[in-house]
C-alpha positions in Angstrom: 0.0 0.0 0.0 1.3 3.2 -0.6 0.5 6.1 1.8 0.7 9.8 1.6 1.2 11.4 4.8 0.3 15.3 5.3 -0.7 17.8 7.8 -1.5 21.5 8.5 1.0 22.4 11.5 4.0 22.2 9.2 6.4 19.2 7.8 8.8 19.5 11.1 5.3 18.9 13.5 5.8 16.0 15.8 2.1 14.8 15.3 3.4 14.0 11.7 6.5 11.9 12.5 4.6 9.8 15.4 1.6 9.5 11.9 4.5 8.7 9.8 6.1 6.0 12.4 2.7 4.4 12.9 1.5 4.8 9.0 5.0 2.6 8.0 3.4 -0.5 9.6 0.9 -0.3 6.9 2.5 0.2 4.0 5.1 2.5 1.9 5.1 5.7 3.1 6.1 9.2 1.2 5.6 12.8 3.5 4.5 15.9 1.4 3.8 19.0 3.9 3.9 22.0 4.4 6.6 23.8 4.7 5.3 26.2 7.3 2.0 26.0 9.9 -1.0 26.0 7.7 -3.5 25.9 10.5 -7.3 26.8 9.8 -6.3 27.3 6.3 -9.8 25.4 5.2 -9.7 23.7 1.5 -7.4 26.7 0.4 -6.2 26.0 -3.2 -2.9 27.4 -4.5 -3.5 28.7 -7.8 -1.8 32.5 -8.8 1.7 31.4 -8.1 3.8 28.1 -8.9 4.7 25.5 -5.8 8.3 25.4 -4.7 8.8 21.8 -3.0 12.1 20.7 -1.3 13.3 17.3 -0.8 13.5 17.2 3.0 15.0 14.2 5.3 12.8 13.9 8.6 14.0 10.8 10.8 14.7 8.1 8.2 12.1 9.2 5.5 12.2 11.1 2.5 9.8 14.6 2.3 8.8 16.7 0.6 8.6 20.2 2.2 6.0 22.5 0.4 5.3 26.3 0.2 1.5 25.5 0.1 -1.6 24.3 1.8 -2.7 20.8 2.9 -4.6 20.6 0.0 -2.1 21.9 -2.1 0.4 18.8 -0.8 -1.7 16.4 -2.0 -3.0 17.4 -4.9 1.6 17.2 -5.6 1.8 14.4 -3.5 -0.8 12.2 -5.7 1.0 13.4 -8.9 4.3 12.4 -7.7 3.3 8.9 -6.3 1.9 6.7 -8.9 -0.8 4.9 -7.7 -1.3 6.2 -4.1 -3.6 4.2 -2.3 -4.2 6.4 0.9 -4.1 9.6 2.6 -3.4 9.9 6.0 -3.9 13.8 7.6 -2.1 14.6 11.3 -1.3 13.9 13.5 -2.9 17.8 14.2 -2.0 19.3 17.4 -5.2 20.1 18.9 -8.6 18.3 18.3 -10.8 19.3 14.9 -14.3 18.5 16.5 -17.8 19.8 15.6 -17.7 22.9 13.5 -14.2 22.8 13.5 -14.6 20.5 9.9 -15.4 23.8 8.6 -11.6 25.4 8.4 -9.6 22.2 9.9 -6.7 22.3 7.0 -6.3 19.0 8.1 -9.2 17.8 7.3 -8.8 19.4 4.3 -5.8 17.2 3.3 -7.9 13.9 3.6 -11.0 16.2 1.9 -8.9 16.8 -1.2 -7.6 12.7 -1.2 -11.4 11.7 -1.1 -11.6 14.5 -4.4 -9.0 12.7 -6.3 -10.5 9.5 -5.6 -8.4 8.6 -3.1 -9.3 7.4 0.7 -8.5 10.4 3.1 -8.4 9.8 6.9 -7.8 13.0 8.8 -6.3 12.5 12.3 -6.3 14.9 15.1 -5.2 15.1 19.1 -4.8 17.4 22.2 -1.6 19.2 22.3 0.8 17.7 24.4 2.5 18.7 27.0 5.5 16.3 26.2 6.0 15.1 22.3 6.1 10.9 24.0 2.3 11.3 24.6 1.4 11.2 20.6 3.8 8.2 20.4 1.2 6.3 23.3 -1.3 6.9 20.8 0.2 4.3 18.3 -2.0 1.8 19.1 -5.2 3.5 19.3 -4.0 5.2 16.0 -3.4 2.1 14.7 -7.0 0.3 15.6 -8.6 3.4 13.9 -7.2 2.5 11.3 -7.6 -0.9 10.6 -11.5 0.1 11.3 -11.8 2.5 8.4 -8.7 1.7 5.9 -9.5 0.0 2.7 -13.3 0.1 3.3 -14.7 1.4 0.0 -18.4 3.0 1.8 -15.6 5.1 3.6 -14.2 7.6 1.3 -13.4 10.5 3.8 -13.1 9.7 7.5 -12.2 12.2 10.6 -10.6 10.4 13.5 -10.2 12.2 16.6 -8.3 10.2 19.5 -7.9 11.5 23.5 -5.1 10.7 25.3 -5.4 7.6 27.2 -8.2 6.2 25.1 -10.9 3.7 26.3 -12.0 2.5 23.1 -13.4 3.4 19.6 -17.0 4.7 19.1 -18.3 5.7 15.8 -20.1 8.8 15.5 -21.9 11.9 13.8 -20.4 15.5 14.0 -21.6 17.3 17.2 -23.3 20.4 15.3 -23.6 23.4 18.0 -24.6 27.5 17.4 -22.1 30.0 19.2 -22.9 33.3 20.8 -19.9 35.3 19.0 -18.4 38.7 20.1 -15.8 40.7 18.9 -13.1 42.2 21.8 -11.5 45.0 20.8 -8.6 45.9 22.1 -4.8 47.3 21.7 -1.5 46.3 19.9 2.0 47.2 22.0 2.4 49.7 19.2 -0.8 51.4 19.3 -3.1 49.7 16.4 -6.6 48.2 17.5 -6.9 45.0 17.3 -10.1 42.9 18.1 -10.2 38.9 19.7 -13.0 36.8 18.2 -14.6 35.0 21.0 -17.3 32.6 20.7 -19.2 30.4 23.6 -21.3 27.4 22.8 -25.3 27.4 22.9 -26.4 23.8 23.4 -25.5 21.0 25.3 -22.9 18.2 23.6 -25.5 15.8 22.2 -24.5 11.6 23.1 -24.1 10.4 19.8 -21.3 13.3 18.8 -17.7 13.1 18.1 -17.4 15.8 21.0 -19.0 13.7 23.3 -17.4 10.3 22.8 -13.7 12.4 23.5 -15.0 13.9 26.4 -16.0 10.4 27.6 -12.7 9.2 26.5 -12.8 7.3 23.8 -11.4 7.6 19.5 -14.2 9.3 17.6 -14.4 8.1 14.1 -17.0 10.3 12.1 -17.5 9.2 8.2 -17.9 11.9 6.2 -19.3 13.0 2.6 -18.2 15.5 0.3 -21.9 16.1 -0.8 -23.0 19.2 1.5 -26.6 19.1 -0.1 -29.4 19.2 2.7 -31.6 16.4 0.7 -35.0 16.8 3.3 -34.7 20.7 2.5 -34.1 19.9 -1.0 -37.0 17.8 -1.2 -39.2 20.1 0.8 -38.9 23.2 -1.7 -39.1 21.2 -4.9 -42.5 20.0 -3.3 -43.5 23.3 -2.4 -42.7 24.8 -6.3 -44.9 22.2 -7.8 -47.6 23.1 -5.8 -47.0 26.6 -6.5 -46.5 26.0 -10.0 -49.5 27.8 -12.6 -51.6 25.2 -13.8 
């Protein structure tokens, strides 16, 4: 199998040598990343300018170290490996729960994959106080895995895994509304600037990915790249044919 391993915190990340370490049980693995944090960078496409990409050594395996997005990486990535079976996205530092999908450039990296027809699992964890602690997720990582690689009904995956896991649970996104506010305040050198602060509505509902980390275990969510609301759809086209002139 050969595997494409890429991420949004940067090629030199720690979450994406302990992905890397963990990915090589599974089959050949080639790193394209980027070359600087890309963090809530979305499904950002590069398309004004041309891609730089350095050949990069990081701990035994060959990189590639690109001046783009996640999505960007593998969109290069897929080119440059023939026949690329699977995309792998992470390890992020920090957890991409909820309406986090939204911009996760991690996510995006597995969301471009599942574009090209290629499986995309995205991967995500608290940041750690000591680098080891993504290494103790190896297993975990791995058993995630093995749930969701090579099954065809499972195009795009997000996997989020807690520290000291209890156990896998499948599950949908948790879907909350925020009360938003903008705090203004001011720069050192006199400019104002303004902090974007947002506090959640509802409750965490059981079935979520938020609620099955909270309760300590690996949330796998499956995923679609169709975003069409098919009961609203249905609803309106109802609604115009009654509607319609007869």
């Amino acid at each position: 199998m050969k595997i494409l391993v890429t991420n949004d915190d940067g090629i030199y990340s720690p979450g994406l040598l302990a992905l890397a370490e963990a990915a090589r049980e599974l089959g050949e693995v080639h790193i394209f990343a980027p070359h600087v944090e890309q963090s809530s960078m979305g499904h950002a496409i590069t398309h004004a300018r041309p891609l730089a990409a350095v050949r990069t050594k990081i701990a035994g395996f060959e990189a590639w170290r690109v001046d783009g997005t996640p999505a960007d990486c593998v969109t290069l990535g897929s080119s440059r490996v023939e026949g690329a079976d699977l995309v792998l996205s992470g390890i992020n530092l920090g957890m991409n729960l909820g309406n986090g999908m939204w911009h996760s450039g991690t996510l995006a990296g597995a969301k471009q994959a599942a574009l090209l027809g290629i499986q995309g699992v995205a991967l995500s964890a608290p940041v750690p106080d000591d680098e080891k602690r993504l290494l103790r997720l190896r297993t975990a990582l791995l058993e995630a895995l093995d749930a969701v690689v090579g099954d065809p009904g499972l195009p795009l995956v997000n996997v989020n895994l807690p520290f000291e896991p209890r156990g896998l649970r499948f599950t949908r996104q948790s879907v909350r509304h925020y009360d938003g506010a903008i705090v203004a305040a001011k720069h050192p050198h006199g400019r104002p600037i303004y902090w974007i602060v947002a506090e959640p509505i509802e409750d965490v509902e059981e079935d979520t990915d938020r609620f099955a980390v909270q309760c300590g275990y690996v949330s796998i969510t499956p995923l679609r790249l169709d975003l069409t609301d098919y009961a609203a759809l249905e609803r309106v086209r109802k609604a115009a044919v009654r509607s319609a002139p007869r």
